[in-house]
Short mmCIF file of the C-alpha atoms (twelve columns), coordinates in Angstrom:
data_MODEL
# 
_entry.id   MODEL 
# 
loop_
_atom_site.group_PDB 
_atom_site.id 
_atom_site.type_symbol 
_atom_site.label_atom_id 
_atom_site.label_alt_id 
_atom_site.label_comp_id 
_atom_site.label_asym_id 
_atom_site.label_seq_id 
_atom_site.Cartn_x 
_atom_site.Cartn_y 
_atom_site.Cartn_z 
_atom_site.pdbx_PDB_model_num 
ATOM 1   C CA . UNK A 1   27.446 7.168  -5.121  1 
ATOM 2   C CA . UNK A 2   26.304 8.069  -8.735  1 
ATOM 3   C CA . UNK A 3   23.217 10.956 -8.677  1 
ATOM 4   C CA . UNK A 4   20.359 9.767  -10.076 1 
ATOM 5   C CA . UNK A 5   18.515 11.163 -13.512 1 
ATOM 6   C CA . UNK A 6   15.128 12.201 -13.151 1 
ATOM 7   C CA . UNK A 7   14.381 9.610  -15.416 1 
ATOM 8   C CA . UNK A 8   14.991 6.156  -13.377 1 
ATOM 9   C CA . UNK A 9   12.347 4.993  -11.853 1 
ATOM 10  C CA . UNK A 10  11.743 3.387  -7.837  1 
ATOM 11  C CA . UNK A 11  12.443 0.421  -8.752  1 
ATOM 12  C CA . UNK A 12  15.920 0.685  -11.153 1 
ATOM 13  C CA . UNK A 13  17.215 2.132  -7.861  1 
ATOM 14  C CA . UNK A 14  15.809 -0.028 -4.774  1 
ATOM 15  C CA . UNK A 15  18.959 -1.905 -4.314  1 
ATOM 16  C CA . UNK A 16  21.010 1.236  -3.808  1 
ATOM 17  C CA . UNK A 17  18.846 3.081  -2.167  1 
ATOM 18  C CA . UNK A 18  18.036 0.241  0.546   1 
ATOM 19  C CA . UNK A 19  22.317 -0.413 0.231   1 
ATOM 20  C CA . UNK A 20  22.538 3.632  1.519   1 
ATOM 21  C CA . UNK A 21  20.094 2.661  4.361   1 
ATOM 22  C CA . UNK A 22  21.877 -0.035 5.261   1 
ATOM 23  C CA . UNK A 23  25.060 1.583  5.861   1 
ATOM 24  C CA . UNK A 24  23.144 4.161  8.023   1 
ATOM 25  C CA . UNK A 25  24.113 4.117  11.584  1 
ATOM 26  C CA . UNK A 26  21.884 2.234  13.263  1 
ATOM 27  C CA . UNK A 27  20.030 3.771  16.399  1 
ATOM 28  C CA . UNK A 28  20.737 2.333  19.743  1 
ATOM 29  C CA . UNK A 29  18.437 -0.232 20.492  1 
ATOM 30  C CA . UNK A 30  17.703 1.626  24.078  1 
ATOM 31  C CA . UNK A 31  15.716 3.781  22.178  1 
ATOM 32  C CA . UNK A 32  13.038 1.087  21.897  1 
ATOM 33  C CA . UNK A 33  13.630 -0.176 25.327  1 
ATOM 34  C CA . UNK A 34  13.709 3.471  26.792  1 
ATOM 35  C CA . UNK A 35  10.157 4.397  25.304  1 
ATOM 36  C CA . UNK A 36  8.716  1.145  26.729  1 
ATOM 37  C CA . UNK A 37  9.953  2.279  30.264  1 
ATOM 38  C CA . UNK A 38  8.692  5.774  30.128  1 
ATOM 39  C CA . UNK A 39  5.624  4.455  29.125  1 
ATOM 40  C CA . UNK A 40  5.325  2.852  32.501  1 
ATOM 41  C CA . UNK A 41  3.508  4.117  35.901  1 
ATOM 42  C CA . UNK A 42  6.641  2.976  38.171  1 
ATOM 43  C CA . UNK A 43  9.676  2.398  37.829  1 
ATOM 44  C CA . UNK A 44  13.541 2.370  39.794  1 
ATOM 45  C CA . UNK A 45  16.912 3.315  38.603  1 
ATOM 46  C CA . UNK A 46  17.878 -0.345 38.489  1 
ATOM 47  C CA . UNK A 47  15.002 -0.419 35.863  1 
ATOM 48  C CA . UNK A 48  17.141 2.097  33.825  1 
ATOM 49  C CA . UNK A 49  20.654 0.158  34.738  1 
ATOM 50  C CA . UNK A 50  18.798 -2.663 32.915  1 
ATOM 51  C CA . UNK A 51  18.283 -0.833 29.980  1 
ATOM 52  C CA . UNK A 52  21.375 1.594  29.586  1 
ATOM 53  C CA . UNK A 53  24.020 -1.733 30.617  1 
ATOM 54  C CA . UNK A 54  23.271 -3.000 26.817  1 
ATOM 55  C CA . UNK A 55  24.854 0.209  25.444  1 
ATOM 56  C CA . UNK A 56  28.210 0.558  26.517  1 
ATOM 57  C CA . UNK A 57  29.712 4.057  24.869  1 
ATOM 58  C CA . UNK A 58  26.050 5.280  26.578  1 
ATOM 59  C CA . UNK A 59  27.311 3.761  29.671  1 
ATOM 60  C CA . UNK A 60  31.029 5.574  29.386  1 
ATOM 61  C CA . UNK A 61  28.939 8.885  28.478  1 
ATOM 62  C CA . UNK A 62  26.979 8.593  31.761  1 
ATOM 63  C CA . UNK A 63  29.426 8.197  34.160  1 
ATOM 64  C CA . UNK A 64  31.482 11.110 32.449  1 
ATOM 65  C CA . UNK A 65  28.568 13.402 32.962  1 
ATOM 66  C CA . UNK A 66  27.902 12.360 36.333  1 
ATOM 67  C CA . UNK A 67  31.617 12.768 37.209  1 
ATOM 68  C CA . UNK A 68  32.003 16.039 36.039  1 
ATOM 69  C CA . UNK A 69  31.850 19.482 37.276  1 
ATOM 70  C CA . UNK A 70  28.143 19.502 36.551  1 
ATOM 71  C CA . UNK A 71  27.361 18.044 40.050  1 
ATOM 72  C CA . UNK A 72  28.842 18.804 43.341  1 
ATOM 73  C CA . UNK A 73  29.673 15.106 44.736  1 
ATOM 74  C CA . UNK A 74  31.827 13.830 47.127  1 
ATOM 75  C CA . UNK A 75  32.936 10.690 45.963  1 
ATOM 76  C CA . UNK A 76  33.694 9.158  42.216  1 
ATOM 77  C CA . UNK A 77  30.245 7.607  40.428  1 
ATOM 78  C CA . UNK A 78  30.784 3.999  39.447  1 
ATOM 79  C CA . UNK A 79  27.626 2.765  39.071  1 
ATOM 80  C CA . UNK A 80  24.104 3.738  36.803  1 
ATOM 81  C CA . UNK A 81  21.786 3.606  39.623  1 
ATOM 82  C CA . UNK A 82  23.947 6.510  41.422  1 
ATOM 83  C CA . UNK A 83  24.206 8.250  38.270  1 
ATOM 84  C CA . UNK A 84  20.682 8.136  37.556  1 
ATOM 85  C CA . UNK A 85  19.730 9.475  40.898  1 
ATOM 86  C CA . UNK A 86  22.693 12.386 41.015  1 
ATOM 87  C CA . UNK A 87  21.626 13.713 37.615  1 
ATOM 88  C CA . UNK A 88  17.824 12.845 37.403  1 
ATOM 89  C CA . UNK A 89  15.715 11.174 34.640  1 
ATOM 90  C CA . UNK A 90  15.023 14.012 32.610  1 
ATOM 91  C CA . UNK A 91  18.941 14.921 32.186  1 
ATOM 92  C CA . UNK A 92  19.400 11.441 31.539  1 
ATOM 93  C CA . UNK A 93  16.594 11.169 28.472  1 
ATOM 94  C CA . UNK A 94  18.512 13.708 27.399  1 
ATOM 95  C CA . UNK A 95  21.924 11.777 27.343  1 
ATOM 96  C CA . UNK A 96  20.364 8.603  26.289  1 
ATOM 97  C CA . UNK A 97  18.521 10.744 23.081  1 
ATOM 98  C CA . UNK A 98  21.604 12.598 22.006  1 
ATOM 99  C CA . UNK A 99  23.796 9.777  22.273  1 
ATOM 100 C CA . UNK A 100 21.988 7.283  20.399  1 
ATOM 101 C CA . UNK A 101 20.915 9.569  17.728  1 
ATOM 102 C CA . UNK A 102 24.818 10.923 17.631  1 
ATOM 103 C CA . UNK A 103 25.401 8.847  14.638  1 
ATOM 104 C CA . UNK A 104 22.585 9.504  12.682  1 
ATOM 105 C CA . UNK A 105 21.640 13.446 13.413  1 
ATOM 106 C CA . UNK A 106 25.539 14.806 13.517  1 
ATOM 107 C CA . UNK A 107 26.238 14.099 9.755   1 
ATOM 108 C CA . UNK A 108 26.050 17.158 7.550   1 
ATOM 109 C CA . UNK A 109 23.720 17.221 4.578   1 
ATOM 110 C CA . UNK A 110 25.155 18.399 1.101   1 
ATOM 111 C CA . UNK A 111 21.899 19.145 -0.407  1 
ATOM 112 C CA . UNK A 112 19.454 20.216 2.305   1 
ATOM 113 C CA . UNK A 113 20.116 24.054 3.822   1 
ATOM 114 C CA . UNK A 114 20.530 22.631 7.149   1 
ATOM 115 C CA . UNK A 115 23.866 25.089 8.547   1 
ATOM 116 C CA . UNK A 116 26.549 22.781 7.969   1 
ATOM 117 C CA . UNK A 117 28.017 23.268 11.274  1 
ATOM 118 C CA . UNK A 118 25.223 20.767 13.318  1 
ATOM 119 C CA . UNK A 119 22.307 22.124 11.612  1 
ATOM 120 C CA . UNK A 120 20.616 18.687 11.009  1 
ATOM 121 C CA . UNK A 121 21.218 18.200 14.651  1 
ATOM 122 C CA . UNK A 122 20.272 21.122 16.374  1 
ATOM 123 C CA . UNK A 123 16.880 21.434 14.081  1 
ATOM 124 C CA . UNK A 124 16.185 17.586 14.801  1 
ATOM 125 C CA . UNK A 125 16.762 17.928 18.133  1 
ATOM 126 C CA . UNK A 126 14.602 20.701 18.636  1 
ATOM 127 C CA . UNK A 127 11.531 19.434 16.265  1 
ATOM 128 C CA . UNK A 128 11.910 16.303 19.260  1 
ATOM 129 C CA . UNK A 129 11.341 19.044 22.109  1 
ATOM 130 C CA . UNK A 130 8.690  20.924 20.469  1 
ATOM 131 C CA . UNK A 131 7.138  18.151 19.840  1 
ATOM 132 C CA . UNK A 132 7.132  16.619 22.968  1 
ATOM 133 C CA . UNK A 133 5.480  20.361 24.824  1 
ATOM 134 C CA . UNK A 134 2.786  19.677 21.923  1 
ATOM 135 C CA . UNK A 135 1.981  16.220 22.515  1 
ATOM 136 C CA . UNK A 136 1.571  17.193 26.099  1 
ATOM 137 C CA . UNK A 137 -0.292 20.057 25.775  1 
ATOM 138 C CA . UNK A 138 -2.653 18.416 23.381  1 
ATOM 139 C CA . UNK A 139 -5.777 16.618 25.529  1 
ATOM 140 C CA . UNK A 140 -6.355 14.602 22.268  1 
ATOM 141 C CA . UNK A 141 -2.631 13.685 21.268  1 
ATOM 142 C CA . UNK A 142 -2.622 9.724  22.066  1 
ATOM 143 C CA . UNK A 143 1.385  9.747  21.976  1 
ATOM 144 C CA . UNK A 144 3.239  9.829  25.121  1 
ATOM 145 C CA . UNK A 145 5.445  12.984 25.646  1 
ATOM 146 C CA . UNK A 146 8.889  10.310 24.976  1 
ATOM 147 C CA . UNK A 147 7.458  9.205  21.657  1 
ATOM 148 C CA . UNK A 148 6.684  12.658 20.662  1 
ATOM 149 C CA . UNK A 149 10.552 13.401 21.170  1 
ATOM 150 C CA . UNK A 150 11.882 10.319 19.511  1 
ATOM 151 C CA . UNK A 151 9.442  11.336 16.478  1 
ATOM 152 C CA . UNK A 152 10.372 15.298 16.321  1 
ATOM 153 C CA . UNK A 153 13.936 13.611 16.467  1 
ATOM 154 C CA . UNK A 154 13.644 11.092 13.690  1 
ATOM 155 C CA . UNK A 155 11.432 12.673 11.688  1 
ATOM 156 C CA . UNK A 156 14.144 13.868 8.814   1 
ATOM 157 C CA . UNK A 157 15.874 10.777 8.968   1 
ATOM 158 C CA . UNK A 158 14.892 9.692  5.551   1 
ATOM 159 C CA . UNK A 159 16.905 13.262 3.705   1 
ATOM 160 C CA . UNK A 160 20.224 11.062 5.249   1 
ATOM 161 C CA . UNK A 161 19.848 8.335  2.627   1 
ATOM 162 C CA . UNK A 162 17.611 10.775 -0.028  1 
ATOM 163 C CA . UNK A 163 20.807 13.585 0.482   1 
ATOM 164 C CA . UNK A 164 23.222 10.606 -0.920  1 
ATOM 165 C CA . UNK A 165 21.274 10.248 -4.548  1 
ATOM 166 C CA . UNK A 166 20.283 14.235 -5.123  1 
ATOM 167 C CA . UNK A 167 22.894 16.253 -7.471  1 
ATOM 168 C CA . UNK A 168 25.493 17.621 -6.005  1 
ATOM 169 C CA . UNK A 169 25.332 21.958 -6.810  1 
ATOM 170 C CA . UNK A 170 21.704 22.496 -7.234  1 
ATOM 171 C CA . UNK A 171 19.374 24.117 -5.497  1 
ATOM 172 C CA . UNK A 172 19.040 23.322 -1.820  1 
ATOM 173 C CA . UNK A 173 16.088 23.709 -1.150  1 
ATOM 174 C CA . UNK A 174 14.740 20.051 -1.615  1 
ATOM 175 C CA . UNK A 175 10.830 19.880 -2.044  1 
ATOM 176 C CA . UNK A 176 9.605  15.794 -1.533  1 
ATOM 177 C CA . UNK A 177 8.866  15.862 -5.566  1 
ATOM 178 C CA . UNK A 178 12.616 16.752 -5.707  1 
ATOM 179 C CA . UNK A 179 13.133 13.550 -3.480  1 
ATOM 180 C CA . UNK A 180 9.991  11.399 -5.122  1 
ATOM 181 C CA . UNK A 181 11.640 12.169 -8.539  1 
ATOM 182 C CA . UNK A 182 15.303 10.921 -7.254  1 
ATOM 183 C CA . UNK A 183 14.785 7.221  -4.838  1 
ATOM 184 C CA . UNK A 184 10.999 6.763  -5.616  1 
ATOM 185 C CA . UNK A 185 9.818  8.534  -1.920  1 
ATOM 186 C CA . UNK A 186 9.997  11.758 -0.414  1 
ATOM 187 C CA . UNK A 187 11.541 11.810 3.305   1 
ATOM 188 C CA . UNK A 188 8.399  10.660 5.417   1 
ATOM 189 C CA . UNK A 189 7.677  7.978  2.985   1 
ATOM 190 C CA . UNK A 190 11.554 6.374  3.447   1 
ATOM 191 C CA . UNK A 191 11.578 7.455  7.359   1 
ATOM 192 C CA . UNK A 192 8.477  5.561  8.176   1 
ATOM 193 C CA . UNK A 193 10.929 2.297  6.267   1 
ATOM 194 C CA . UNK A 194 13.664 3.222  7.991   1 
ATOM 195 C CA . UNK A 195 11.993 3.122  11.259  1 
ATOM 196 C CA . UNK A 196 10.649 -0.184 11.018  1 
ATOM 197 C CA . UNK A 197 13.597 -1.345 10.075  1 
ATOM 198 C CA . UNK A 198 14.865 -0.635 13.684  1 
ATOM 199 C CA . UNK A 199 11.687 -1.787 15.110  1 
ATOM 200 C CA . UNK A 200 10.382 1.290  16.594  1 
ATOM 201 C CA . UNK A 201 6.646  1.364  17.708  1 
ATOM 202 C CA . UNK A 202 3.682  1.910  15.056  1 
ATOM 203 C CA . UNK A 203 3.193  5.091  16.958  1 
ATOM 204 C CA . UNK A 204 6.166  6.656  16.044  1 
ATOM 205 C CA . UNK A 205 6.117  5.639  12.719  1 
ATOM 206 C CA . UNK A 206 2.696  6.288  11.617  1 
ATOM 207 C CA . UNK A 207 3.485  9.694  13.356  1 
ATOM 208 C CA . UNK A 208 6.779  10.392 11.383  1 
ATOM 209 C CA . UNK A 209 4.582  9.156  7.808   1 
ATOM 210 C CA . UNK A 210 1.961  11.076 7.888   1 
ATOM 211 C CA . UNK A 211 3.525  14.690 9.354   1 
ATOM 212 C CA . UNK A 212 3.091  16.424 6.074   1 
ATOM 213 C CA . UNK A 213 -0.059 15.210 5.713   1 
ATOM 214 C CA . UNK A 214 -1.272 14.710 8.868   1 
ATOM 215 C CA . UNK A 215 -5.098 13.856 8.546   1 
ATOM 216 C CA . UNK A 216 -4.117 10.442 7.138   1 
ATOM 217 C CA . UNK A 217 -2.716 9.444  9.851   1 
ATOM 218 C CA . UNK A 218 -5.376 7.493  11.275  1 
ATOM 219 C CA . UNK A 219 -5.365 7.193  15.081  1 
ATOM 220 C CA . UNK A 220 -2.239 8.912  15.260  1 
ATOM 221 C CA . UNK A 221 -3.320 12.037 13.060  1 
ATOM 222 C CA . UNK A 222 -2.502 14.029 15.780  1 
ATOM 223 C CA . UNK A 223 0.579  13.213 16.691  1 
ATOM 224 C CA . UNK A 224 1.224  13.772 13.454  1 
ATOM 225 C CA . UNK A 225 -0.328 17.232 13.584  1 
ATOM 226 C CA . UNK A 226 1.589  18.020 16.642  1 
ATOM 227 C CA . UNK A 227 5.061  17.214 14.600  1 
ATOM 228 C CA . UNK A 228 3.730  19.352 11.580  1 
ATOM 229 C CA . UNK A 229 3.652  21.901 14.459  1 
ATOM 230 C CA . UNK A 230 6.962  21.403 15.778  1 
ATOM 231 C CA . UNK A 231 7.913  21.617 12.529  1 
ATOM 232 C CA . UNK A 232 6.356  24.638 11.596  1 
ATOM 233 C CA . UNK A 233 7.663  26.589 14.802  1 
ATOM 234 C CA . UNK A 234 11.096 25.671 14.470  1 
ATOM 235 C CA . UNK A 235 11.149 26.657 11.174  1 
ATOM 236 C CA . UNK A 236 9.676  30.329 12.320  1 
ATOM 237 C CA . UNK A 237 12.861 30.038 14.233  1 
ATOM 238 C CA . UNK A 238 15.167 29.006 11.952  1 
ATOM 239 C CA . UNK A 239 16.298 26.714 13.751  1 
ATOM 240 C CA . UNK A 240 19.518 24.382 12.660  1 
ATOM 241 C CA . UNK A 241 19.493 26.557 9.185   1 
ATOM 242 C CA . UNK A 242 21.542 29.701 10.772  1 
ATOM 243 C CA . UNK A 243 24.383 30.412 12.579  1 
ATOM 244 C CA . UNK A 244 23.139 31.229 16.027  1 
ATOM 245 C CA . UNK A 245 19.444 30.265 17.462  1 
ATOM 246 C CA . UNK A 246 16.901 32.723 18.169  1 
ATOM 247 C CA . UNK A 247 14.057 32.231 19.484  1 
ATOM 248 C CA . UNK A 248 12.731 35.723 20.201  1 
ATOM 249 C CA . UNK A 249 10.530 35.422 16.837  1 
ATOM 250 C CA . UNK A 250 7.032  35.723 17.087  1 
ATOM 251 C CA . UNK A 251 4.514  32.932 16.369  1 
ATOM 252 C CA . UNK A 252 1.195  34.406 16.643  1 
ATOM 253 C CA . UNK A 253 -1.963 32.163 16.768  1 
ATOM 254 C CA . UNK A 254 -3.270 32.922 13.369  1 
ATOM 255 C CA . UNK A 255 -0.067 31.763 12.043  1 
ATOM 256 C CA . UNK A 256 -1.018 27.667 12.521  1 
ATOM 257 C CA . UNK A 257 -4.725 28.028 13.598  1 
ATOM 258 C CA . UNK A 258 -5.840 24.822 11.774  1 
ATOM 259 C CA . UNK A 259 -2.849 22.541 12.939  1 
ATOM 260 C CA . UNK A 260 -3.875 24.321 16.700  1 
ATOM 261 C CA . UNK A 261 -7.321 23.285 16.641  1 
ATOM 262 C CA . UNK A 262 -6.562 20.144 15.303  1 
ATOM 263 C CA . UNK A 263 -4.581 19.700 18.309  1 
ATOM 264 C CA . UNK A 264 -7.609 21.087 20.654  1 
ATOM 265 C CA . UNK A 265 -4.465 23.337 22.133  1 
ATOM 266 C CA . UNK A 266 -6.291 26.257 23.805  1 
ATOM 267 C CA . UNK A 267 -5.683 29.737 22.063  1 
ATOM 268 C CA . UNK A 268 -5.785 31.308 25.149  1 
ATOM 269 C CA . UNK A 269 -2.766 28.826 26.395  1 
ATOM 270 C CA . UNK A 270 -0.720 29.627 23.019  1 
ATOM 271 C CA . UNK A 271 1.465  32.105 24.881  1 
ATOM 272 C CA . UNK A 272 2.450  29.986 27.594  1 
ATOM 273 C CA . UNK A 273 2.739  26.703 25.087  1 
ATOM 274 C CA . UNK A 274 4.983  28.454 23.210  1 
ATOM 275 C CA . UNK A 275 7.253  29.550 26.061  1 
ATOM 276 C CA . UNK A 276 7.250  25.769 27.501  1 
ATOM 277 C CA . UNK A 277 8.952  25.319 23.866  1 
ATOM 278 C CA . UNK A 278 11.644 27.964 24.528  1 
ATOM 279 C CA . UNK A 279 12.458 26.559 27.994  1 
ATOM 280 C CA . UNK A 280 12.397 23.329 26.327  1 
ATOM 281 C CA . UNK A 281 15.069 25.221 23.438  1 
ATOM 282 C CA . UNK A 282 16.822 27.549 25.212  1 
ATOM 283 C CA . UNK A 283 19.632 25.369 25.996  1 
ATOM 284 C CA . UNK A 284 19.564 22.738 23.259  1 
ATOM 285 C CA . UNK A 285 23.153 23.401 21.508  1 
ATOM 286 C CA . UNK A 286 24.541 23.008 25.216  1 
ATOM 287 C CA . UNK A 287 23.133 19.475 25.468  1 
ATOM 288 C CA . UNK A 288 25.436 17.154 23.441  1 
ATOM 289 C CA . UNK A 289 28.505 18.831 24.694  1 
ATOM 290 C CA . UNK A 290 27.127 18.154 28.321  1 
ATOM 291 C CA . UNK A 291 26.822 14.402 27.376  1 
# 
């Protein structure tokens, strides 16, 4: 695809940049289907089999997992209902997550200083987790922890098509002018498109719009605050820019004090919010090979 001069304008490049988003992998449409569930008081692992069954390489994945040395069993796992109960509903939101995003979050970035070894994947991945700790630690977040995740996770997706029409050599680190002045939108601006295109709630996609400028988001401002966070701490971390993750930076209060209040997250509970999120990271680059 040709790079664009800083010269064309949105609309002399619509039809290539909405070609680029059409050749996108699309996301699973479990994703939808899986939020709707969590979202729910009760539910069985039949409810899940109902779900998962319209996915079939999520299927395969599942049954790998649950056959593998991972789990002490005495016989072989055929079906989703026993897989669902021998590895439990949070590994599986794992699974389902990593392997519907695989498509989309695995593909390395030319132009963005994501490490080009999985760095778009490990630092979407963990924006999803820290996201989801906020959301819940928040008492005025109105997301659910799942669509906190699935908007940490998606919340870059827009730099996949935007990464396609920036010149190739230059600087890499991308500010959204740098992507305004080459499709017409910066990242959050295409995401919130791209997101709708695949029919995910107005939650998430008010949430993923507005996380660089959270206080327009409306009713979801702080979900979009709480992304901002994620954002912000990962970053702090490095995380998915260098080779190997550490998370033994600090992040002191004072650090992301407005973004924190906004959030109504105790100060006195920073400490322990924060160390949710490293339980939540510590293991992240062993997930997708586990699925």
């Amino acid at each position: 695809m040709t790079p664009l001069s800083q010269g064309q304008e949105w609309k002399t490049v619509r039809f290539e940049v909405l070609e680029s988003i059409e050749s996108l992998p699309s996301l699973s449409i479990v994703v939808s289907e899986f939020l709707a569930l969590a979202r729910r008081d009760f539910f069985t692992a039949k409810d899940f089999e109902r779900v998962i069954s319209k996915d079939q390489a999520l299927v395969a994945r599942l049954l790998k997992v649950a056959n593998s040395g991972l789990y002490g069993r005495s016989r072989t796992i055929t079906s989703i209902p026993e897989a669902v109960v021998l590895i439990g509903v949070d590994h599986l939101k794992k699974i389902v997550y990593a392997v519907s995003s695989e498509g989309l979050t695995k593909r390395r970035l030319e132009n963005y200083d994501y490490h080009p070894a999985e760095g778009f994947w490990l630092h979407s991945m963990g924006v999803g987790y820290a996201t989801k700790v906020l959301v819940e630690a928040s008492p005025r977040c109105p997301l659910h922890g799942e669509e906190g995740f699935v908007s940490g996770l998606l919340h870059d997706v827009g730099k996949l098509v935007i990464d396609g029409f920036l010149p190739h050599g230059g600087p890499r680190n991308i500010s959204r002018s740098d992507e305004v002045r080459a499709v017409g939108l910066d990242h959050s601006e295409l995401a919130e498109y791209i997101l709708k295109q695949w029919n995910l709630p107005s939650t998430t996609t008010t949430t993923v719009r507005f996380h660089h400028e959270y206080r327009n988001g409306g009713p979801m401002a702080a979900g979009s605050a709480a992304l901002a966070l994620a954002e912000g701490i990962c970053n702090v971390w490095q995380l998915g820019r260098t080779d190997s993750m550490d998370l033994s930076a600090d992040v002191p209060v004072e650090t992301f004090q407005e973004l924190i209040s906004f959030l109504a997250i105790d100060p006195e509970k920073w400490d322990q919010t924060l160390w949710d999120i490293r339980q939540a990271l510590v293991r992240l680059d062993e997930i997708f090979d586990e699925s």
